[in-house]
FIRO-130493 format. One record per residue (C-alpha): residue in one letter; x, y, z. Coordinates in steps of 0.5 Angstrom, whole numbers, padded with zeros to 4 digits, always signed. Example, Ala and Ser with C-alpha at 12.3 -4.5 7.8 and 13.67 -1.06 7.14 Angstrom:
A+0025-0009+0016/S+0027-0002+0014/
***
This chain:
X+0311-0105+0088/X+0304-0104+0084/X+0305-0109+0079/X+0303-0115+0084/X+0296-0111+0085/X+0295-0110+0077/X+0295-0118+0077/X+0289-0118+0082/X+0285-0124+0081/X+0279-0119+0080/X+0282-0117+0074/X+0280-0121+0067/X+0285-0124+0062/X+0287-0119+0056/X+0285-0125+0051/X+0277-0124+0054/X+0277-0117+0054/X+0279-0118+0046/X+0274-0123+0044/X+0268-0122+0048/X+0267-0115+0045/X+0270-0116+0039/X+0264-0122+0038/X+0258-0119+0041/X+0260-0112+0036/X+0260-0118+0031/X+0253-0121+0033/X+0249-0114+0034/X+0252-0112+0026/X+0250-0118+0024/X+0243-0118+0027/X+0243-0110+0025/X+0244-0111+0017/X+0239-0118+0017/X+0234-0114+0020/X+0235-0106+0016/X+0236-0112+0009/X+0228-0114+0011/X+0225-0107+0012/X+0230-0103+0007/X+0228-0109+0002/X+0220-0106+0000/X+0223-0099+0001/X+0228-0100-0005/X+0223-0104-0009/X+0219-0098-0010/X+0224-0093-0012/X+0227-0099-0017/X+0220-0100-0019/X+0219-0092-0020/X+0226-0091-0024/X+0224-0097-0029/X+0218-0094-0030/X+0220-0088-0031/X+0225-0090-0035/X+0221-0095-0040/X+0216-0089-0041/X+0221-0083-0042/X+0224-0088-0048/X+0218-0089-0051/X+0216-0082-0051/X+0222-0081-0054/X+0221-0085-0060/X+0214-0084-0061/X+0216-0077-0061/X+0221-0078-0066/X+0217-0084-0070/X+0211-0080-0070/X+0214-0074-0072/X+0217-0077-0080/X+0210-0078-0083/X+0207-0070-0081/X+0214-0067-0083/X+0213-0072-0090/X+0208-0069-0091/X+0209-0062-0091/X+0215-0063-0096/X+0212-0066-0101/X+0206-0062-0100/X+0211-0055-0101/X+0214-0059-0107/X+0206-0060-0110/X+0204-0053-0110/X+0211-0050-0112/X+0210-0054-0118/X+0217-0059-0117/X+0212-0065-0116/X+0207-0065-0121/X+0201-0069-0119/X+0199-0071-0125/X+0205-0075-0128/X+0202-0081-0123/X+0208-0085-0125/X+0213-0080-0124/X+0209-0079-0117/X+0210-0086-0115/X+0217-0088-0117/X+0218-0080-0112/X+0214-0083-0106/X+0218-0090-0108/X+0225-0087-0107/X+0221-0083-0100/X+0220-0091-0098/X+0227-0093-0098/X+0229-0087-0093/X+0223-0088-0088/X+0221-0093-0084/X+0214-0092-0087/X+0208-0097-0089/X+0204-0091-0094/X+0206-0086-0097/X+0201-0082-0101/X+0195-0078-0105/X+0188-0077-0107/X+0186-0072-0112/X+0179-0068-0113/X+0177-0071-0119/X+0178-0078-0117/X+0184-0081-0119/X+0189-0082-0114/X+0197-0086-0114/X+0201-0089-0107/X+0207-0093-0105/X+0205-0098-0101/X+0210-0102-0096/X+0203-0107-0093/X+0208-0113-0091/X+0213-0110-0087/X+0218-0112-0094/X+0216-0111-0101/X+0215-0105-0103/X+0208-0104-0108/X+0206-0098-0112/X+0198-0097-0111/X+0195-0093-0118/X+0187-0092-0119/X+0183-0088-0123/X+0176-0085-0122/X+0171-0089-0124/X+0169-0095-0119/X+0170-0102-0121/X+0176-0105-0120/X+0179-0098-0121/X+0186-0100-0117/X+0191-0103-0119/X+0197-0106-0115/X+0204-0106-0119/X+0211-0111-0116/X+0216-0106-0117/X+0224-0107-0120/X+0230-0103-0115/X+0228-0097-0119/X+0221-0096-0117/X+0219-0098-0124/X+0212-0102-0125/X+0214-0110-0127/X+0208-0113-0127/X+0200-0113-0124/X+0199-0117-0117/X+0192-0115-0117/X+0185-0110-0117/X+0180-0109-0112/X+0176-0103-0112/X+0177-0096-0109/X+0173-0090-0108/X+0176-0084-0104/X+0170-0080-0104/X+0167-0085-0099/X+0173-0086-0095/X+0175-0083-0089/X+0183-0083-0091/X+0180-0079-0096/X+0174-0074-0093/X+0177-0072-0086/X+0184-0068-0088/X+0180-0064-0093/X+0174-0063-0088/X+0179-0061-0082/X+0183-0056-0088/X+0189-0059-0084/X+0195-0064-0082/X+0191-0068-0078/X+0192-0076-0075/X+0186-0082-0077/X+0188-0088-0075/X+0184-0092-0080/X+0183-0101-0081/X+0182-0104-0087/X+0182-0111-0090/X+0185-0110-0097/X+0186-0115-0103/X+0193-0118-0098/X+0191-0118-0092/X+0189-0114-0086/X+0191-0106-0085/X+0191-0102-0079/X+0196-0097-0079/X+0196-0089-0075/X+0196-0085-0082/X+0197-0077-0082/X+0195-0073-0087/X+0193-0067-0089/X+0190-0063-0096/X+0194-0060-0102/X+0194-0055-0106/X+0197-0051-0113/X+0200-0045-0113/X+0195-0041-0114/X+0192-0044-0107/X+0187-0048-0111/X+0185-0055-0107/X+0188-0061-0111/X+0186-0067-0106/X+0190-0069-0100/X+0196-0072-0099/X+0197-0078-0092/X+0203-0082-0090/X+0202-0089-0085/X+0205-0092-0079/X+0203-0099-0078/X+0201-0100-0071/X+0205-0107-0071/X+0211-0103-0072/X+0209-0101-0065/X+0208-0108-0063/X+0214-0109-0063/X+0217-0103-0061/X+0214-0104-0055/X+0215-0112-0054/X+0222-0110-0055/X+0223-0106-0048/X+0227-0109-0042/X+0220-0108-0039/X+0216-0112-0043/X+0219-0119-0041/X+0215-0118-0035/X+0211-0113-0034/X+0206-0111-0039/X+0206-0103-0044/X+0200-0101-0049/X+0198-0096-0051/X+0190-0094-0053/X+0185-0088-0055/X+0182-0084-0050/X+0176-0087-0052/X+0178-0094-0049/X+0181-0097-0056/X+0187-0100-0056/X+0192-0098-0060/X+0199-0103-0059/X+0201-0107-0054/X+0209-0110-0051/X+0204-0117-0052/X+0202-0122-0058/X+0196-0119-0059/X+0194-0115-0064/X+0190-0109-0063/X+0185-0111-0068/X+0179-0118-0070/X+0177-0120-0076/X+0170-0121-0076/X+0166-0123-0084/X+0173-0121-0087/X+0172-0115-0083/X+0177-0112-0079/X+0174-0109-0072/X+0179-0105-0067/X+0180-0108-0060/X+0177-0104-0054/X+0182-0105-0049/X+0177-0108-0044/X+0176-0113-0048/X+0183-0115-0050/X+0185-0122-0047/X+0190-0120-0045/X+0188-0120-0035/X+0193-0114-0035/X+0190-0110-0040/X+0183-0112-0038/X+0185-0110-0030/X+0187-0104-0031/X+0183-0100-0036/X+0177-0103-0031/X+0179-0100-0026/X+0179-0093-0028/X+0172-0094-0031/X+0170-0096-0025/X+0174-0089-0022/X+0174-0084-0026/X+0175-0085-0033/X+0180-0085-0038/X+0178-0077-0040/X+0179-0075-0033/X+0186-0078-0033/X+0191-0070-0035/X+0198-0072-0032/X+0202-0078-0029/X+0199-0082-0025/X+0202-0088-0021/X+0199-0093-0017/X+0199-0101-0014/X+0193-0106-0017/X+0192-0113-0015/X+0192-0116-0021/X+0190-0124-0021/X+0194-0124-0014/X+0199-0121-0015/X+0201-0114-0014/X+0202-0109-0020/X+0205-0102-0020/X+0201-0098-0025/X+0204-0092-0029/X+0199-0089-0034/X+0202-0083-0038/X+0199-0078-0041/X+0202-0078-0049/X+0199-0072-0055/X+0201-0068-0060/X+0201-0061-0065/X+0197-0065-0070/X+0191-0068-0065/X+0193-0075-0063/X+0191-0076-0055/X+0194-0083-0053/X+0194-0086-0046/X+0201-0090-0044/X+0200-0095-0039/X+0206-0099-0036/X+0204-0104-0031/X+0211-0108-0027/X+0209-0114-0023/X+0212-0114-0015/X+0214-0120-0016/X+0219-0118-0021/X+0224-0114-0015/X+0222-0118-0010/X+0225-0125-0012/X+0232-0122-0013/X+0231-0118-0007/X+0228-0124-0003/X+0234-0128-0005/X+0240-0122-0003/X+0237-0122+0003/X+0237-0130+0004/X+0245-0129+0002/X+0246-0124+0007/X+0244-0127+0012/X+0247-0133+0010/X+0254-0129+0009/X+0253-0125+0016/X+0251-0132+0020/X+0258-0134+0016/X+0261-0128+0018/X+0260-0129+0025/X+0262-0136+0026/X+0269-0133+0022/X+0269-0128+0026/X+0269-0132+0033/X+0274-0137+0031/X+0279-0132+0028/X+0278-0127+0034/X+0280-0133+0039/X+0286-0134+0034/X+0288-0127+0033/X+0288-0126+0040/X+0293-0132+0042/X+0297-0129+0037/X+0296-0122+0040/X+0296-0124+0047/X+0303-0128+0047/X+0308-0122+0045/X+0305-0118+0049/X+0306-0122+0056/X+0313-0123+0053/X+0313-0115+0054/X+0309-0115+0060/X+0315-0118+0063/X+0321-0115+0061/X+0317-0109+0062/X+0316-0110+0070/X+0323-0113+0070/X+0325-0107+0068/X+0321-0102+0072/X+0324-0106+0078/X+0331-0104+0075/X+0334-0110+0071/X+0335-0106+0064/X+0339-0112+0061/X+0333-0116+0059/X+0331-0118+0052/X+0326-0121+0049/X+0325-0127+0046/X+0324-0127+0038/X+0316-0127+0036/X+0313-0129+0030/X+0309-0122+0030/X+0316-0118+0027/X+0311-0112+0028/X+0311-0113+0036/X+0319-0114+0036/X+0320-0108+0034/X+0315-0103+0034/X+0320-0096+0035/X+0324-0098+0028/X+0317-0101+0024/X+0314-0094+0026/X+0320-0091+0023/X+0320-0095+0018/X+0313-0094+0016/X+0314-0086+0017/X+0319-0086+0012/X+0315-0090+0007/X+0309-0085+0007/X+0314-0080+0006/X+0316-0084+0000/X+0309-0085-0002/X+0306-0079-0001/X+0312-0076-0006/X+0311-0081-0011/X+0303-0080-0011/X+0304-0072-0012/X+0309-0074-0018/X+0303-0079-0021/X+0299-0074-0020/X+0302-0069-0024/X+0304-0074-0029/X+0296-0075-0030/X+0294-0069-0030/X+0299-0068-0036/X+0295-0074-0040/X+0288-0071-0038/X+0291-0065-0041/X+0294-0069-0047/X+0289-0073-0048/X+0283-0067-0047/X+0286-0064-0053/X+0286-0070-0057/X+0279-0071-0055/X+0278-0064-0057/X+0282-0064-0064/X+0278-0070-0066/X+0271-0067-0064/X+0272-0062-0069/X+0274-0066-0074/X+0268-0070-0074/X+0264-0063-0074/X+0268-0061-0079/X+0267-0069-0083/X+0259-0068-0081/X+0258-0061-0085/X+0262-0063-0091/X+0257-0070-0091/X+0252-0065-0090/X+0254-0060-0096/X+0256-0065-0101/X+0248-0069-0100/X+0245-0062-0101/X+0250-0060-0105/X+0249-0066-0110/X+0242-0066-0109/X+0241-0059-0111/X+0246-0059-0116/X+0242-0065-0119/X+0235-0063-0119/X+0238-0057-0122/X+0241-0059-0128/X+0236-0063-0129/X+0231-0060-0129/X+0234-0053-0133/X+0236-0059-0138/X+0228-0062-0139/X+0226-0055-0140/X+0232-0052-0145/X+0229-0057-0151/X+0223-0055-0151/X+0224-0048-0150/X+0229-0048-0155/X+0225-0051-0160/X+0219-0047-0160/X+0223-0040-0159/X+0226-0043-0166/X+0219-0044-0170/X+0218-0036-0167/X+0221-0033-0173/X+0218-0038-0179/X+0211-0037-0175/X+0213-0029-0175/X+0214-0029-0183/X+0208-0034-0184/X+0204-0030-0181/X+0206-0023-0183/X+0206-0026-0191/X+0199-0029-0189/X+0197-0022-0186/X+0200-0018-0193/X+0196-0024-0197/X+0190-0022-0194/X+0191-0014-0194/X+0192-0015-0202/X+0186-0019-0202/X+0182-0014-0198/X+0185-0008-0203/X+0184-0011-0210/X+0177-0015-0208/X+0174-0010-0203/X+0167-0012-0205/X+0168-0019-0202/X+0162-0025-0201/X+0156-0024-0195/X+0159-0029-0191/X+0166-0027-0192/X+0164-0020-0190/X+0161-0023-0184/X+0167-0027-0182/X+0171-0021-0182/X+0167-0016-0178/X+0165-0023-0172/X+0174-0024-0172/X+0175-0017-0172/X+0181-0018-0177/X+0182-0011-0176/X+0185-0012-0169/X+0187-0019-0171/X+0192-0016-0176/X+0195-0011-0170/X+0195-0016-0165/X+0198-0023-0168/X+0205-0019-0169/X+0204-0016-0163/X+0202-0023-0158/X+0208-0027-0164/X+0213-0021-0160/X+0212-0022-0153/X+0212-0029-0154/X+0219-0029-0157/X+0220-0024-0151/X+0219-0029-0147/X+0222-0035-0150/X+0228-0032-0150/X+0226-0030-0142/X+0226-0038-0140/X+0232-0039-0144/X+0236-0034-0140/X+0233-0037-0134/X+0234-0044-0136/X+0242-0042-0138/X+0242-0038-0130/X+0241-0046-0127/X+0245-0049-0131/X+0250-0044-0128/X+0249-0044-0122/X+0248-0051-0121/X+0255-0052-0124/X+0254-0060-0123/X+0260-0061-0129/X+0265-0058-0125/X+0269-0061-0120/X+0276-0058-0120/X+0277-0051-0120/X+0276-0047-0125/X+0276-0040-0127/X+0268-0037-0127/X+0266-0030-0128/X+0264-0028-0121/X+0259-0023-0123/X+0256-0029-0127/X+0256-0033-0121/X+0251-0027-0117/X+0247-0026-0123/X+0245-0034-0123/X+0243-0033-0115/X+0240-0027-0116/X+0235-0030-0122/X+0233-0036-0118/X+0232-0031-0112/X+0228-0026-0116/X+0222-0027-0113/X+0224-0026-0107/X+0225-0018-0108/X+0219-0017-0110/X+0212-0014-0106/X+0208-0019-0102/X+0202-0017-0098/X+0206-0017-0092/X+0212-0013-0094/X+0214-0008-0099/X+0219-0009-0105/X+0226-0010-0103/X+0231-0006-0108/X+0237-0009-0110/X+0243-0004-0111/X+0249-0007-0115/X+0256-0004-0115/X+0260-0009-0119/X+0267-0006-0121/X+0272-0010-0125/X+0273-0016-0124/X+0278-0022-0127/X+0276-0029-0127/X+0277-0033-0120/X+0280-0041-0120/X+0274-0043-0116/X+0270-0048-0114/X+0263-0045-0119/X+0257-0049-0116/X+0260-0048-0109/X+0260-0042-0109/X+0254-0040-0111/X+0252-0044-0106/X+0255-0038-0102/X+0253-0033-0105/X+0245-0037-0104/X+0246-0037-0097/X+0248-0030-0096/X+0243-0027-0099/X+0237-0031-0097/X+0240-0030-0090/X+0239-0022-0091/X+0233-0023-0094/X+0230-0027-0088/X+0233-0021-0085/X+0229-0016-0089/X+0223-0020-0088/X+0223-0021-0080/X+0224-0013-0079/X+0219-0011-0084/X+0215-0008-0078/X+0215-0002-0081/X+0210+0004-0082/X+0208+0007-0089/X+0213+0013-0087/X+0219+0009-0085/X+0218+0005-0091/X+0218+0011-0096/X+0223+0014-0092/X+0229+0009-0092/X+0226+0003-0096/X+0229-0004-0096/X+0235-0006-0099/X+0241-0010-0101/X+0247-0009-0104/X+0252-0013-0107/X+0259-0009-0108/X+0264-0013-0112/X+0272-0011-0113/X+0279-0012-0112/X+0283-0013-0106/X+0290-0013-0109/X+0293-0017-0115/X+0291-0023-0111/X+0285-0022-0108/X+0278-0020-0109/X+0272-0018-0105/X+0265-0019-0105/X+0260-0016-0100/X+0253-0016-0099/X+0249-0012-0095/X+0243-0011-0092/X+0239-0005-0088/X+0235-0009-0084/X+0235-0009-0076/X+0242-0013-0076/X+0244-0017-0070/X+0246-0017-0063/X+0254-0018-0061/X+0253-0025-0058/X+0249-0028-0065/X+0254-0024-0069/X+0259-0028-0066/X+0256-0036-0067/X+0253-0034-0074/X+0259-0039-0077/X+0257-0045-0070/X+0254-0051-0074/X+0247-0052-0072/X+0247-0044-0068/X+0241-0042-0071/X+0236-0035-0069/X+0229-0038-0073/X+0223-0041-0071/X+0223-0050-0071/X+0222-0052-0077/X+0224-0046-0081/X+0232-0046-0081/X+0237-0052-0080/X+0243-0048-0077/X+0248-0051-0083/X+0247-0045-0088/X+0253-0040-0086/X+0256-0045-0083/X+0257-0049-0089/X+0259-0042-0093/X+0264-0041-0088/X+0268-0049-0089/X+0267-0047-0097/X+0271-0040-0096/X+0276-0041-0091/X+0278-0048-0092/X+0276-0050-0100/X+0277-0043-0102/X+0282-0041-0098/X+0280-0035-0097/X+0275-0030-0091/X+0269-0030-0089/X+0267-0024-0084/X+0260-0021-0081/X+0259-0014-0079/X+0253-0012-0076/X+0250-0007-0073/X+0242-0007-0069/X+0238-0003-0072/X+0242-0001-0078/X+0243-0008-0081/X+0249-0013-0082/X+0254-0014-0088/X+0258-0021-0090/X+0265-0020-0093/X+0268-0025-0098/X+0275-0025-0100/X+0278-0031-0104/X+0284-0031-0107/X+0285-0030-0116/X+0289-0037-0117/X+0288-0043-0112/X+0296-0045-0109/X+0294-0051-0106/X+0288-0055-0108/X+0284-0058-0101/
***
């Protein structure tokens, strides 16, 4: 009897209750999403506008961090190879093809050097392309001369002469005023055209820390030009850099930082630049604070010809005395248009929606509306007691029949539930899979990037090495070869005067004279003397000169039997100066226990390089932890000791120790990671024990083993195997 009163005309139809709700939902999330696009737009334009700024100038600090890190550390290698004597600063051709070959493995427009007295040699790439090589002397008219270059770096001919006085020029004056490494950004018009480059020098000295002049490499300023135009920024925005003096350094534009007035190049001030965003921006912080008061990152919005600008100036310096500003400007509009026109599709796209919607939700609710009548009858037909009812077929199968689509459903998200467990667990497996592939891979190209380093260095230094034990050996060879003629000569000129002096004793004035003023008494005694300490040390050179030839091994590429001692010696020979007392520490002493070894099959020059890492690794060790007073140092002076024997009759050992302050636990256990390194930046590179460790265990066979205990000092532990099975 209750279901006449549920079909009460005060009561609405099902099909409005579904649409009237269903579209007034659509209509005020359609209304909400178009209004929150329009006050979320601006919103998202300044973290969009913030994180490309940000962005833009983190990749140009790291280029300007890295590009402008080249020349200085340029510098300082060739300046170490000057006044250790490997680069002779005399030998201009010879400097010239050096820096030639330094030219092609750096992206560098100048490389450089002018001496004290005058003269001065360079290689030079003043078109961006051909390299050139640059040869003056001191005198000062048409002084310097520009020779093209063959692919060796060889002078072909004269391109042409312009006159040069390094005296005068602040390339030259300012490193050796500073005393140095310093930065001058310098412009001139030479013989082929405008040059502007950021050059870093610094000055040079002998061995005997004798100042020798200064040595400069040159960035072009156009290569930052083009860095900075080939940023995404830089297609619609604007970035330059400029000194804190207003001068302006490079720009993402077609302007160059520089005018040609007279045939005279004068840098452009930023304020004068033609360029409306770069004039705006610098005007507005002369009219504010200053360049100079600008410390940190500073962000803000300017109007510029209209439109608005967000602005980021970046403060930018280095160790060597650059101070730059980097300025970043974005135009608003850069955002906005494609935040205007995602706002105007939105809006369409929800208009269209809501339209959708309407019609779909009449639809919807016919096709609802209809089934559920049919079981709104059946329903009260069998409240009223008549249970054989059945209802007609409907085209929605879902409401024909709900229980067994329930049930169907459940037993297919049971089915699907054990089916994603087990393609978990199948994934999981590939992750694991796949994570060790990754991981065997990574070493391996650890593994291919330290041989790749230790065959360069160990080719470079095998080189070197060889040749330069080869260009010494000739001429010492010949001179300690004439010793002896020259010893007999002389001793037969010698006996001739005394015989003269015995049987002619009242000899002429004059000669009487001559003999008192060259003292021929002492002369007689002292020319066999001085004809023996130069044999002496001919022959010193000569063991020196066969100890590089030794230790270079550059002829040797297979395994072969070498005497390990003979290995030890070479190393120790060239590390000789390195024991020695030094103002700062006191002489290292050098205690070798060598028993009776046979000849190894080994890799020789490799080796050696072993032996050389070990030992320098003990003597930065020693000299790290001189730190000592006088007491302590007598009383336990600082050692190394090389101990040699054999392990079995297939094993031999070698064991270099140290008394120095060793090592904590957790360094003992990275000393064979590449790149793990204790130094100080710039000092160590990380490769060194890692390398020796690949060339015992993998090229040798054999073990290399670290034992270190803090303040009692650390013991490197080498065994190889006699004979080699397997060649790797």
């Amino acid at each position: 009897m209750k279901m006449p009163q549920l079909r009460s005309s005060k009561a609405l139809p099902l099909q409005i209750v579904l649409v009237v709700p269903f579209v007034l939902q659509i209509f005020g999330t359609v209304s909400l999403v178009g209004y929150l696009s329009l006050k979320n737009g601006q919103r998202a334009v300044n973290n969009l506008a913030e994180q490309v700024i940000d962005r833009t100038s983190n990749v140009v600090d790291e280029h300007l961090q890295s590009y402008l890190s080249i020349p200085q550390t340029l510098n300082q290698i060739n300046a170490d190879a000057i006044k250790r004597g490997i680069l002779d600063v005399r030998e201009q051709e010879a400097v010239g093809e050096y820096f030639w070959d330094q030219m092609q493995a750096y992206d560098l427009s100048y490389i450089g050097i002018g001496l004290t007295t005058g003269e001065g040699i360079g290689t030079a790439r003043y078109d961006g392309r051909t390299i050139t090589i640059d040869d003056w002397v001191a005198r000062q008219s048409n002084n310097t001369i520009n020779y093209a270059t063959d692919r060796q770096g060889r002078r072909t001919r004269v391109n042409y002469r312009w006159t040069w006085n390094s005296f005068s020029e602040a390339w030259y004056t300012e490193p050796i005023a500073a005393g140095k490494p310093i930065w001058k950004i310098y412009a001139a018009n030479l013989p082929n055209g405008p040059y502007i480059a950021a050059s870093a020098s610094r000055p040079i000295y002998d061995s005997q820390n004798r100042l020798l002049g200064m040595i400069a490499s040159d960035i072009h300023l156009l290569k930052l030009n083009d860095f900075l135009n080939r940023l995404e920024v830089s297609q619609s925005g604007q970035v330059f850099l400029m000194e804190r003096d207003g001068t302006l350094i490079a720009s993402s534009g077609t302007e160059r930082p520089f005018t040609l007035v007279n045939r005279k190049i004068h840098r452009l001030r930023a304020i004068d630049s033609s360029n409306p965003i770069i004039q705006t921006v610098v005007q507005h912080f002369q009219t504010s604070s200053g360049l100079q008061s600008i410390t940190q990152h500073t962000d803000f919005r300017l109007e510029i010809q209209g439109q608005q600008h967000f602005v980021s100036v970046v403060p930018w310096r280095d160790e060597y005395g650059l101070d730059w500003l980097l300025v970043i400007s974005v135009p608003e509009n850069t955002f906005m248009a494609q935040i205007d026109a995602n706002t105007h599709i939105t809006i369409a796209l929800c208009l269209g929606a809501l339209v959708l919607a309407l019609i779909m939700s009449v639809l919807t609710s016919r096709w609802i509306v209809q089934p559920i009548l049919h079981l709104s009858h059946a329903s009260e037909s069998v409240a009223d007691g008549n249970l054989e009812q059945t209802v007609e077929k409907s085209r929605i199968r879902e409401l024909d029949a709900l229980s067994n689509s329930f049930n169907h459903m459940a037993n297919q998200l049971y089915q699907s539930f054990a089916a994603l467990e087990q393609s978990k667990a199948e994934l999981e497996d590939r992750v694991e899979e796949r994570t060790a592939e990754l991981r065997n891979t990574l070493i391996k190209l650890q593994h291919t990037q330290i041989q790749m380093i230790q065959s360069e260095k160990m080719s470079s230094l095998g080189q070197l090495v060889a040749g330069v034990a080869h260009e010494i050996n000739n001429p010492v060879n010949f001179i300690h070869g004439n010793l002896d003629p020259v010893q007999e000569y002389t001793e037969d000129l010698l006996r001739l005067v005394q015989l003269y002096q015995q049987y002619y004793p009242n000899s002429a004035t004059e000669i009487q004279r001559t003999v008192e003023e060259i003292d021929l008494e002492f002369l007689q005694q002292d020319l066999p003397k001085i004809l023996n300490s130069m044999k002496l040390g001919t022959g010193r050179i000569r063991q020196i000169v066969l100890s590089l030839r030794n230790f270079s091994r550059m002829d040797e590429s297979e395994f072969k039997a070498v005497d390990i001692h003979e290995g030890i010696d070479s190393t120790l020979l060239i590390l000789q100066h390195r024991f020695k007392a030094k103002s700062e520490h006191s002489r290292i002493e050098l205690i070798k226990n060598y028993g009776s070894l046979p000849l190894v099959e080994c890799f020789a020059g490799q080796l050696n390089q072993v032996f050389m890492n070990v030992l320098v690794n003990a003597l930065d060790a020693l000299e790290e932890s001189i730190q000592r007073t006088h007491e302590e140092v007598k009383s336990q002076p600082s050692q190394i000791t090389i101990r040699t024997s054999v392990l079995s009759e297939e094993w031999v050992e070698v064991a270099i120790a140290d008394n120095g302050s060793g090592m904590p636990e957790a360094v003992r256990q990275r000393i064979f990671d590449p790149f793990f390194t204790t130094k100080p930046f710039g000092k160590g590179t990380g490769m060194g024990m890692s390398i020796s460790y690949q060339i015992v265990t993998e090229k040798h066979g054999g073990k290399l083993e670290c034992y270190s205990t803090p303040g009692q000092g650390t013991e490197f532990v080498i065994q190889i195997p006699l004979q080699q099975k397997v060649l790797i």
